[in-house]
N, C-alpha and C positions, 0 to 999 in steps of 0.2 A: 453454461452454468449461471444459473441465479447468484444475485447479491441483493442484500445481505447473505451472505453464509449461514447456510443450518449446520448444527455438529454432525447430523448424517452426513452431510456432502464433504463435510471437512474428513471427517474420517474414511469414506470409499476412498479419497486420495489416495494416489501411492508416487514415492517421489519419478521422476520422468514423464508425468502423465503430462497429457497434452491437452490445455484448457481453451476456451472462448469464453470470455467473462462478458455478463450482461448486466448492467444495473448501474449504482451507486457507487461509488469510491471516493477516498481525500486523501488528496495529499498533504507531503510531509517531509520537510528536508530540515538540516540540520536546527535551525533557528527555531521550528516551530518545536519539535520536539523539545528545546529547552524551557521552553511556555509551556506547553501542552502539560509539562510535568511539574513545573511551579502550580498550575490553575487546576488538576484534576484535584477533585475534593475540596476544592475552594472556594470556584465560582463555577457558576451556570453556563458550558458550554453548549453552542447552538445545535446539537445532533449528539448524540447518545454516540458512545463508544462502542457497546456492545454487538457483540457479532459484527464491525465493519471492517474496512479493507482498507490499508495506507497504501497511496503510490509512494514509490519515493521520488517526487517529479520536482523542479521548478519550471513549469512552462515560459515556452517566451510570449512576449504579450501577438495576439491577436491581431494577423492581419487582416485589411478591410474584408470584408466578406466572410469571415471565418472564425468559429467557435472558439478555436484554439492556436497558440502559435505552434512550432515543436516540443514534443511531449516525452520525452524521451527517459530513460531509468538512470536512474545515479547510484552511485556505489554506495549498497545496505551497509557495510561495516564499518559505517562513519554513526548510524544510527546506534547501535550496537548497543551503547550504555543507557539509553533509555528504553532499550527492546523489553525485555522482563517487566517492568514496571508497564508499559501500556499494553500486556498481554495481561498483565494481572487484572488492568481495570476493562479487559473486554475485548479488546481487539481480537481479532480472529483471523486475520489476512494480511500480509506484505508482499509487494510487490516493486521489485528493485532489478538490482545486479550483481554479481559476485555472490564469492563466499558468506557465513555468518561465522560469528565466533562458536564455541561449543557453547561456552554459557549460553549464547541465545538458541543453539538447537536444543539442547535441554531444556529451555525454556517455554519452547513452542512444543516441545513434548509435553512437559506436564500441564502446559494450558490447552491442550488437544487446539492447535493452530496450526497455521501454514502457512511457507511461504514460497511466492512464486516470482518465477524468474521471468522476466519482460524482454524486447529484443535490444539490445545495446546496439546504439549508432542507427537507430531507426526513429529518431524522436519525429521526424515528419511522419512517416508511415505511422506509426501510433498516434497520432493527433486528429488523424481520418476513421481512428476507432472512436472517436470523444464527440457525441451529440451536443453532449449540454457542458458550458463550464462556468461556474459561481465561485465567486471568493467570500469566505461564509466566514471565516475566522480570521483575526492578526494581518490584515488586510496592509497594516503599514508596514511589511515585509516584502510588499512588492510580491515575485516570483515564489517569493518561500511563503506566501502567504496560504493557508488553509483555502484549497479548490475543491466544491464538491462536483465532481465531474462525472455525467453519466455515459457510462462506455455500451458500445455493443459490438458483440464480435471481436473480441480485445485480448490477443494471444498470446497466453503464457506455458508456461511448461512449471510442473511441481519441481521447486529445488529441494525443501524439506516439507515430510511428511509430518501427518499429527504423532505419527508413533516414532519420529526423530529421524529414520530415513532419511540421506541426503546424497544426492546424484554427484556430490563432490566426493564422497567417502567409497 
């Protein structure tokens, strides 16, 4: 599956479906979401929200030879109170671990969104999915710094769907 995300492809989802993501993605762990929601609407971030995909990664830094360190998911329901607000401004895609709260599966319902579930305790094997990796935002966060990271062949499973569906319920 293509990224950016079309609302077609968002909505063919159905939760348990079994993805390979190819393109474009950023990450996004606790610190940046706290930024991310101070600066939407305030200042010029570097890449458009609309229609993209958050991992919720901090990688580890880059060893010689290599794109990326371990790449691994981190538990969504630490994200949770900024989930709603950056669905509002566009996002389209998360991509973690665990449960969400309901507010954020209603959430991803009325913004026809989705989120997909990564392999836990695979951050090396996922880090062999990641071509490219940039630090494009909040750079002085180190690991929770905003990565635009271009993945291929990067396997996820549907935990909730756009019409609220969710493989936990």
């Amino acid at each position: 599956m293509e990224l950016p995300l079309r609302p077609e492809i968002v909505q063919s989802l159905k939760a348990g479906d079994e993805v390979l993501l190819n393109g474009y993605v950023y990450t996004a762990r606790d610190q940046t979401h706290l930024r991310l929601i101070k600066d939407i609407g305030k200042k010029k971030l570097p890449f458009d929200l609309h229609g993209q995909t958050i991992y919720y990664t901090g990688p580890t830094p880059a060893p010689r030879g290599k794109k990326i360190g371990s790449c691994g998911p981190t538990t969504s329901g630490r994200m949770d109170a900024f989930t709603p607000a950056l669905l509002k401004a566009g996002i389209k895609g998360m991509i973690g671990k665990g449960r969400r709260s309901e507010e954020v599966r209603q959430a991803i319902k009325r913004h026809k969104a989705v989120y997909f579930l990564a392999i836990a305790g695979a951050g090396a094997y996922l880090s062999k999915k990641i071509a490219e990796a940039k630090p494009v935002l909040y750079k002085d966060l180190g690991a929770e710094a905003v990565y635009r990271l271009k993945v291929r062949d990067f396997p996820v499973v549907v935990g909730i769907d756009s019409k609220g569906r969710s493989i936990y319920k």
